[in-house]
PDB file of N, CA, C and O in Angstrom:
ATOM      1  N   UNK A   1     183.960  36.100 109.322  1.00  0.00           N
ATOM      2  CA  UNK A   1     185.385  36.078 109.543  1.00  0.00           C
ATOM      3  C   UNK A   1     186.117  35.704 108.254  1.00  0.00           C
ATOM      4  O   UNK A   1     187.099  36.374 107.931  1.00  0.00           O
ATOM      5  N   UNK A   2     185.632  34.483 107.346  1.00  0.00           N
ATOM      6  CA  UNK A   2     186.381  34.386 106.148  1.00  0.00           C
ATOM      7  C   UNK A   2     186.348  35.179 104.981  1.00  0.00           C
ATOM      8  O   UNK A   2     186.992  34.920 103.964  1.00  0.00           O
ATOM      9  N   UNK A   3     185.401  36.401 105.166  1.00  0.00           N
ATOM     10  CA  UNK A   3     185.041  37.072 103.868  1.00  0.00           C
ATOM     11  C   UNK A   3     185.760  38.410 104.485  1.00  0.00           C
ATOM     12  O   UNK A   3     185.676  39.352 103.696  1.00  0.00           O
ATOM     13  N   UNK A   4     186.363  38.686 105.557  1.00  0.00           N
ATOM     14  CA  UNK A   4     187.086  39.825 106.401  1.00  0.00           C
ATOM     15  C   UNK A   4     188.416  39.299 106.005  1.00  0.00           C
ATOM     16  O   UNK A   4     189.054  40.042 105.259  1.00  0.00           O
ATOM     17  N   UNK A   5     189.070  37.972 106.406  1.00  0.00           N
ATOM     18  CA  UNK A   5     190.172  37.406 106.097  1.00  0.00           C
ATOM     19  C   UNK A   5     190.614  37.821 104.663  1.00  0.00           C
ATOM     20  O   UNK A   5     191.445  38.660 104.315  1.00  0.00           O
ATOM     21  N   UNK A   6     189.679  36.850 103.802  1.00  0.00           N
ATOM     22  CA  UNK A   6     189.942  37.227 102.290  1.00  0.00           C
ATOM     23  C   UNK A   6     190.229  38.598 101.668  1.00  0.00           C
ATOM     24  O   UNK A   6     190.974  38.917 100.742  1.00  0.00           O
ATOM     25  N   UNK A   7     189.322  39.396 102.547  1.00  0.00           N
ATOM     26  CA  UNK A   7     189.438  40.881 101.676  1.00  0.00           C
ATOM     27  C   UNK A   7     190.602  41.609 101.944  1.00  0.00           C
ATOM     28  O   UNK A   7     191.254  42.431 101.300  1.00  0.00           O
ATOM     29  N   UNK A   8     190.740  40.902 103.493  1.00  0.00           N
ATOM     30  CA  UNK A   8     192.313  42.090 103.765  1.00  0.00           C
ATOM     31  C   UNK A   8     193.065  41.387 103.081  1.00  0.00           C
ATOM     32  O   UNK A   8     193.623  42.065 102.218  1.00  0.00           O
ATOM     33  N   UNK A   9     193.448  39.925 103.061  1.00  0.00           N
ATOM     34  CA  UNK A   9     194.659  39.542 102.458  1.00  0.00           C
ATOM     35  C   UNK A   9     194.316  39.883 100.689  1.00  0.00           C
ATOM     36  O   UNK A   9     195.303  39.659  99.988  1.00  0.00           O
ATOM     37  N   UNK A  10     193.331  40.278 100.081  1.00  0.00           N
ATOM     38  CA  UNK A  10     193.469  40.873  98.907  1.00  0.00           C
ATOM     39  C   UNK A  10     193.747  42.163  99.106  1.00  0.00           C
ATOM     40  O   UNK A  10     193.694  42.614  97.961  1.00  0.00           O
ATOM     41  N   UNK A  11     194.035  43.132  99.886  1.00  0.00           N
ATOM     42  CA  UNK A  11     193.947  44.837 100.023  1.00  0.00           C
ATOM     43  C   UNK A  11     195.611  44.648 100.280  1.00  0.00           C
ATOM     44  O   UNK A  11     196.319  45.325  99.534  1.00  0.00           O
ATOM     45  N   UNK A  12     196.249  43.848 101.201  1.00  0.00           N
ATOM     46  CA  UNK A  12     197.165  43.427 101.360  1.00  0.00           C
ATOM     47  C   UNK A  12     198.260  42.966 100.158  1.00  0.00           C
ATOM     48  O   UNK A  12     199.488  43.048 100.182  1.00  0.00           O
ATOM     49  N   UNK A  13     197.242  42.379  98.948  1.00  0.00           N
ATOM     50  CA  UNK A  13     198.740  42.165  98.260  1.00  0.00           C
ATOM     51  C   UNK A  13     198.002  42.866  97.109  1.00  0.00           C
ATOM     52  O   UNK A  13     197.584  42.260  96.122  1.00  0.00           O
ATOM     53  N   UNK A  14     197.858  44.341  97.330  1.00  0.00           N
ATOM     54  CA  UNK A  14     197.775  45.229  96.690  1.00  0.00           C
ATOM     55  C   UNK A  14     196.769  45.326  95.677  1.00  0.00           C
ATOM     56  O   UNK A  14     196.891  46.226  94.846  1.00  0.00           O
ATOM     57  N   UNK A  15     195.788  44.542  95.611  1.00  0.00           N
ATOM     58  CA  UNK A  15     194.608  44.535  94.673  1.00  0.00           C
ATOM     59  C   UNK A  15     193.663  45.723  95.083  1.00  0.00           C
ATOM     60  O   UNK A  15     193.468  46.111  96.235  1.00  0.00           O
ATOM     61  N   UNK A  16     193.095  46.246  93.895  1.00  0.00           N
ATOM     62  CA  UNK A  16     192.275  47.728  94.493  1.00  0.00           C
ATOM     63  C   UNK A  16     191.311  47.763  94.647  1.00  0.00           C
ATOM     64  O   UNK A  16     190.954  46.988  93.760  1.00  0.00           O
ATOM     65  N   UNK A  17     190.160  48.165  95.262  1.00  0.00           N
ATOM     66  CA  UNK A  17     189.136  48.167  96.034  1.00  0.00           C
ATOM     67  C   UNK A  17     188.049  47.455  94.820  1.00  0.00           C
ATOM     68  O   UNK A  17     187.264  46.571  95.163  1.00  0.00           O
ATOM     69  N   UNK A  18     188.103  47.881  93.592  1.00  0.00           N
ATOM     70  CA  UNK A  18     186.986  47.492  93.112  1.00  0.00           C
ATOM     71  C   UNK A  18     187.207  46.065  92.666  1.00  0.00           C
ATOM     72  O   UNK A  18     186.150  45.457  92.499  1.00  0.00           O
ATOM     73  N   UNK A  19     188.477  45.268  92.393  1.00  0.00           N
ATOM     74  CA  UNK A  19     188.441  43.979  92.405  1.00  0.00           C
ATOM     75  C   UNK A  19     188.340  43.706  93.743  1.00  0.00           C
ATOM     76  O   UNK A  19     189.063  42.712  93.675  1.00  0.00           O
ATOM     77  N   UNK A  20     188.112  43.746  94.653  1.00  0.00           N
ATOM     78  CA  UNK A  20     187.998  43.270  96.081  1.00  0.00           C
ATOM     79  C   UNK A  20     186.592  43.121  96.484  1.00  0.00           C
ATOM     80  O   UNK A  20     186.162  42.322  97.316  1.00  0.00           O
ATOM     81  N   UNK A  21     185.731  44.230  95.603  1.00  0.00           N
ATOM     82  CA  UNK A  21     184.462  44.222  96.108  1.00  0.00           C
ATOM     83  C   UNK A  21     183.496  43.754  94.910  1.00  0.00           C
ATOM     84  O   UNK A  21     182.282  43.959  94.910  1.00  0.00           O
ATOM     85  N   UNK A  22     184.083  43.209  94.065  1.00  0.00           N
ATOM     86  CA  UNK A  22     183.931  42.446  93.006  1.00  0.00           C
ATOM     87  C   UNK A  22     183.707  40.676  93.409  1.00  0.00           C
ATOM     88  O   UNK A  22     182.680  40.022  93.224  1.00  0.00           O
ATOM     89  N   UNK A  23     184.664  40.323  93.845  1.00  0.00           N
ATOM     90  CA  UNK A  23     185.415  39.634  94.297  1.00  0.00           C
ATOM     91  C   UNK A  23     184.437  38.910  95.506  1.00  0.00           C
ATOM     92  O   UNK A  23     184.068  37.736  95.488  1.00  0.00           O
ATOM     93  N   UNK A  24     184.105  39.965  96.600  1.00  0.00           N
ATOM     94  CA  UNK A  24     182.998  39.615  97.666  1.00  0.00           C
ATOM     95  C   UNK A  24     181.521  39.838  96.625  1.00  0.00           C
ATOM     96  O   UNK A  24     180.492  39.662  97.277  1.00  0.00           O
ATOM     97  N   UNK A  25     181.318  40.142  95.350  1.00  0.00           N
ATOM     98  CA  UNK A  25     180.319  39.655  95.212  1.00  0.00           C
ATOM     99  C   UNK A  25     178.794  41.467  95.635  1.00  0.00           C
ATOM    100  O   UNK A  25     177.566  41.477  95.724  1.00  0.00           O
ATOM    101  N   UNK A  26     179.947  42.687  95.766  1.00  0.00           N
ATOM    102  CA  UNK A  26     179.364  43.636  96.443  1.00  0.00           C
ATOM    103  C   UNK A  26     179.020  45.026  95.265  1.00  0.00           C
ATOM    104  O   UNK A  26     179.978  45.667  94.831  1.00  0.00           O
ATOM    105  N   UNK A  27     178.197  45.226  95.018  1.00  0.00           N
ATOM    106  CA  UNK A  27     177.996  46.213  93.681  1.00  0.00           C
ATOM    107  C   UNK A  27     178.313  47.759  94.073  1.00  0.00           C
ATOM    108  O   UNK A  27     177.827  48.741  93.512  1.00  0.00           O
ATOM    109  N   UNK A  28     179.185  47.764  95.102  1.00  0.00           N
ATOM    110  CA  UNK A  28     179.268  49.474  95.500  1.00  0.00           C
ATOM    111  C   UNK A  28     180.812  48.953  96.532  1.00  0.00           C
ATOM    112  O   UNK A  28     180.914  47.887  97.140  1.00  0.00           O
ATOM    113  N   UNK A  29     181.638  49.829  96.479  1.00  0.00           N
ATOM    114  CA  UNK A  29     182.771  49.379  96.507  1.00  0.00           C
ATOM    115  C   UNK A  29     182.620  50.062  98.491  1.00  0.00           C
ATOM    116  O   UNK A  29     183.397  49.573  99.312  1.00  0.00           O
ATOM    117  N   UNK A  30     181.849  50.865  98.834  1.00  0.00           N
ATOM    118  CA  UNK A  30     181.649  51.318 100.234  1.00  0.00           C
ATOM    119  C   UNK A  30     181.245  49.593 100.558  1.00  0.00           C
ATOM    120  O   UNK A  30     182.282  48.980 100.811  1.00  0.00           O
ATOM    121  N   UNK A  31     180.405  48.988 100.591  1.00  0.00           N
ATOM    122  CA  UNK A  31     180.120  47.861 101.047  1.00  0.00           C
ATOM    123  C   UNK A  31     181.041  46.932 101.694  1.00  0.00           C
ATOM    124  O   UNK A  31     180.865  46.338 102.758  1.00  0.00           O
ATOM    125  N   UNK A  32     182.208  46.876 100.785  1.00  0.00           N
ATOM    126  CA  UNK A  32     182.784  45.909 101.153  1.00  0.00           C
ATOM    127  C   UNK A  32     184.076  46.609 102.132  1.00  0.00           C
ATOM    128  O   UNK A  32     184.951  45.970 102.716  1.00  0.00           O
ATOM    129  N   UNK A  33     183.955  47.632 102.119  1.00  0.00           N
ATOM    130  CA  UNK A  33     185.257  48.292 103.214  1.00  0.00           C
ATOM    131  C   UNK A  33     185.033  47.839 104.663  1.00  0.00           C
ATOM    132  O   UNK A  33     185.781  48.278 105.535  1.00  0.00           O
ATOM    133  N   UNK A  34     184.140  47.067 104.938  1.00  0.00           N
ATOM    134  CA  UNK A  34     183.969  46.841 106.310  1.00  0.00           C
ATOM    135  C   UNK A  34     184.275  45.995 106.317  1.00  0.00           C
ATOM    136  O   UNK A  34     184.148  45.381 107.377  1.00  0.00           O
ATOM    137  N   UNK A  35     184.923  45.291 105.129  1.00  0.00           N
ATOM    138  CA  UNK A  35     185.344  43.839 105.236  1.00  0.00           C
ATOM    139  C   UNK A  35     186.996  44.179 105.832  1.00  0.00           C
ATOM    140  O   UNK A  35     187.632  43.566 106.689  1.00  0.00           O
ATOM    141  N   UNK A  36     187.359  45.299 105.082  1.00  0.00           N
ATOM    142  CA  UNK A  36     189.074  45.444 105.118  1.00  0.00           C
ATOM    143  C   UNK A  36     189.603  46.279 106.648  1.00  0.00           C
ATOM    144  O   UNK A  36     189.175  47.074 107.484  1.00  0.00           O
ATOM    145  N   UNK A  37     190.661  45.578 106.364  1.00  0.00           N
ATOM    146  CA  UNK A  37     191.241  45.913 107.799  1.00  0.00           C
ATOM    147  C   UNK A  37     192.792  46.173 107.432  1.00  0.00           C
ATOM    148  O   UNK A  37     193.726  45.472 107.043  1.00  0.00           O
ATOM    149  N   UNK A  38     192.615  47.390 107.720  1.00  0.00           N
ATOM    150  CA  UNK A  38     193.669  48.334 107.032  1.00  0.00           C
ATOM    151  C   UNK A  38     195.130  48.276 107.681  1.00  0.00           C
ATOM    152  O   UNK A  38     195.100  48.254 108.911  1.00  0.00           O
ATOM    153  N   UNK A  39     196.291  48.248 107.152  1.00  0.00           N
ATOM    154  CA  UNK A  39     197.476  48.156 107.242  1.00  0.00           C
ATOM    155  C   UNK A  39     198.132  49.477 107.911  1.00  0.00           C
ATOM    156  O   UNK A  39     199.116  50.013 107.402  1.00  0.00           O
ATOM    157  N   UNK A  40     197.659  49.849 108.816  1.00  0.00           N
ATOM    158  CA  UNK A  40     198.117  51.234 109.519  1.00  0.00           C
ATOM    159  C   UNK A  40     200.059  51.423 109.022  1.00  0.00           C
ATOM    160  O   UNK A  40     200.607  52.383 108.481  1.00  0.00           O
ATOM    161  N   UNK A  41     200.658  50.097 109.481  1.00  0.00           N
ATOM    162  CA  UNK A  41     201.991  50.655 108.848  1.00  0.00           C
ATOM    163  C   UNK A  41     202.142  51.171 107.312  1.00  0.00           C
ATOM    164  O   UNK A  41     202.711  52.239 107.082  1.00  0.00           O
ATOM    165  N   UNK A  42     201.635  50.410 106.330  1.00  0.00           N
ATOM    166  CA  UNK A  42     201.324  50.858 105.130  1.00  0.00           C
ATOM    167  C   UNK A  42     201.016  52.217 104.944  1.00  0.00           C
ATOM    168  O   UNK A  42     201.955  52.812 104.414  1.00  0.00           O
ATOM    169  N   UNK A  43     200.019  52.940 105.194  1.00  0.00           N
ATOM    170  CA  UNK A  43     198.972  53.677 105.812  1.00  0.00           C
ATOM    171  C   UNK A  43     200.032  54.874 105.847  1.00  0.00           C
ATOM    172  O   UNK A  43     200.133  55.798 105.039  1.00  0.00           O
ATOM    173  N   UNK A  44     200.842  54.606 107.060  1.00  0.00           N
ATOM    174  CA  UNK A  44     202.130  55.690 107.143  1.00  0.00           C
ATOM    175  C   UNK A  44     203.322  56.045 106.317  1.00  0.00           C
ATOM    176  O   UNK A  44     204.187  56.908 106.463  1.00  0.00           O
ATOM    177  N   UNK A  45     203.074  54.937 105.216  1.00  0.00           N
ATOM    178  CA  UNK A  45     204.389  55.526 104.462  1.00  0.00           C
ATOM    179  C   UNK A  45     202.899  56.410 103.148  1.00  0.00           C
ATOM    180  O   UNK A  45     203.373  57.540 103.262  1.00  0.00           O
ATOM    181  N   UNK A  46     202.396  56.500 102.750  1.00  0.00           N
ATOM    182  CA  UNK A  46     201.472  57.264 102.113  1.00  0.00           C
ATOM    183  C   UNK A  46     202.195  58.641 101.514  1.00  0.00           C
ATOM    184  O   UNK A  46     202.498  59.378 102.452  1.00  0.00           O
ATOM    185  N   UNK A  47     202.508  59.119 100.397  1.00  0.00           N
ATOM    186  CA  UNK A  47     203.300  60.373 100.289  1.00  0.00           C
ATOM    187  C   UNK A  47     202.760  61.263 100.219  1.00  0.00           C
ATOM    188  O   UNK A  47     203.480  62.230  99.971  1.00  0.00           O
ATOM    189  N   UNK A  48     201.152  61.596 100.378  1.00  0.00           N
ATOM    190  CA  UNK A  48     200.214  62.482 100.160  1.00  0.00           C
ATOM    191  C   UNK A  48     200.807  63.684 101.592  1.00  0.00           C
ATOM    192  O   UNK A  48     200.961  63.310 102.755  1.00  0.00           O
ATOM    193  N   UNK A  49     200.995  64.808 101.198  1.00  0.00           N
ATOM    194  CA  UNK A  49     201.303  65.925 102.558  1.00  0.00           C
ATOM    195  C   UNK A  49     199.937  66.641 103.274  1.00  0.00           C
ATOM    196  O   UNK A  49     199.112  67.188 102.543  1.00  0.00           O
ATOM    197  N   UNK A  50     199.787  66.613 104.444  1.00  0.00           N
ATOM    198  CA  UNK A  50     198.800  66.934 104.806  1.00  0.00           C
ATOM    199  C   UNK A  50     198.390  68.156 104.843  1.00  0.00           C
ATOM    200  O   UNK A  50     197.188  68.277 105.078  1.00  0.00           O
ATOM    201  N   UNK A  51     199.247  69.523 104.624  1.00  0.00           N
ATOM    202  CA  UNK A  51     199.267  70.315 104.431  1.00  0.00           C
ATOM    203  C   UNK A  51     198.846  71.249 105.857  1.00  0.00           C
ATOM    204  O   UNK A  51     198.016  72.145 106.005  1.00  0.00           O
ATOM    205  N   UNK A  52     199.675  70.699 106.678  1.00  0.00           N
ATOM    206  CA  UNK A  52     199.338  71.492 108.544  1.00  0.00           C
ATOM    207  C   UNK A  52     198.515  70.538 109.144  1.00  0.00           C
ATOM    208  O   UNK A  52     198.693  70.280 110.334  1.00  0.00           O
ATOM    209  N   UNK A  53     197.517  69.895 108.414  1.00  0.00           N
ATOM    210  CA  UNK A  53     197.079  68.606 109.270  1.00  0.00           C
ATOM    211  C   UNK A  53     197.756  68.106 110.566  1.00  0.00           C
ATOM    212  O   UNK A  53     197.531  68.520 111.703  1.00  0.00           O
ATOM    213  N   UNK A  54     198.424  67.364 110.279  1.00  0.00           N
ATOM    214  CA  UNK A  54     199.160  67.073 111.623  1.00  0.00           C
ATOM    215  C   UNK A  54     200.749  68.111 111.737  1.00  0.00           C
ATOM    216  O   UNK A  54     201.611  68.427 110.917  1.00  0.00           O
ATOM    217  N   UNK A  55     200.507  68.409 113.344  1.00  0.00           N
ATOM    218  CA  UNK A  55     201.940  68.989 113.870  1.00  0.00           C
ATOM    219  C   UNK A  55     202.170  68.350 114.569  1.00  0.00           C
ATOM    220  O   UNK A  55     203.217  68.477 115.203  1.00  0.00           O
TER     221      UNK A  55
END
């Protein structure tokens, strides 16, 4: 729970995956994504177009 805590509140104030998984101590930056728990509102402002993806 405290190494889940820590990572989101680092993904959270915008630090990028490889200091995060640095950080937990994790040599492959997939490892530690199970720590993060993603900001779905964030998530939605994203400016990438999906290109028909979603209708």
């Amino acid at each position: 729970m405290t190494r889940k805590t820590f990572a989101t509140r680092m993904l959270r104030a915008d630090n990028k995956l490889d200091d995060i998984s640095n950080a937990l101590g994790h040599a492959r930056q997939e490892t530690a994504e199970v720590y993060l728990e993603r900001d779905e509102d964030k998530m939605r402002l994203c400016p990438l177009e999906f290109g028909g993806v979603l209708s």
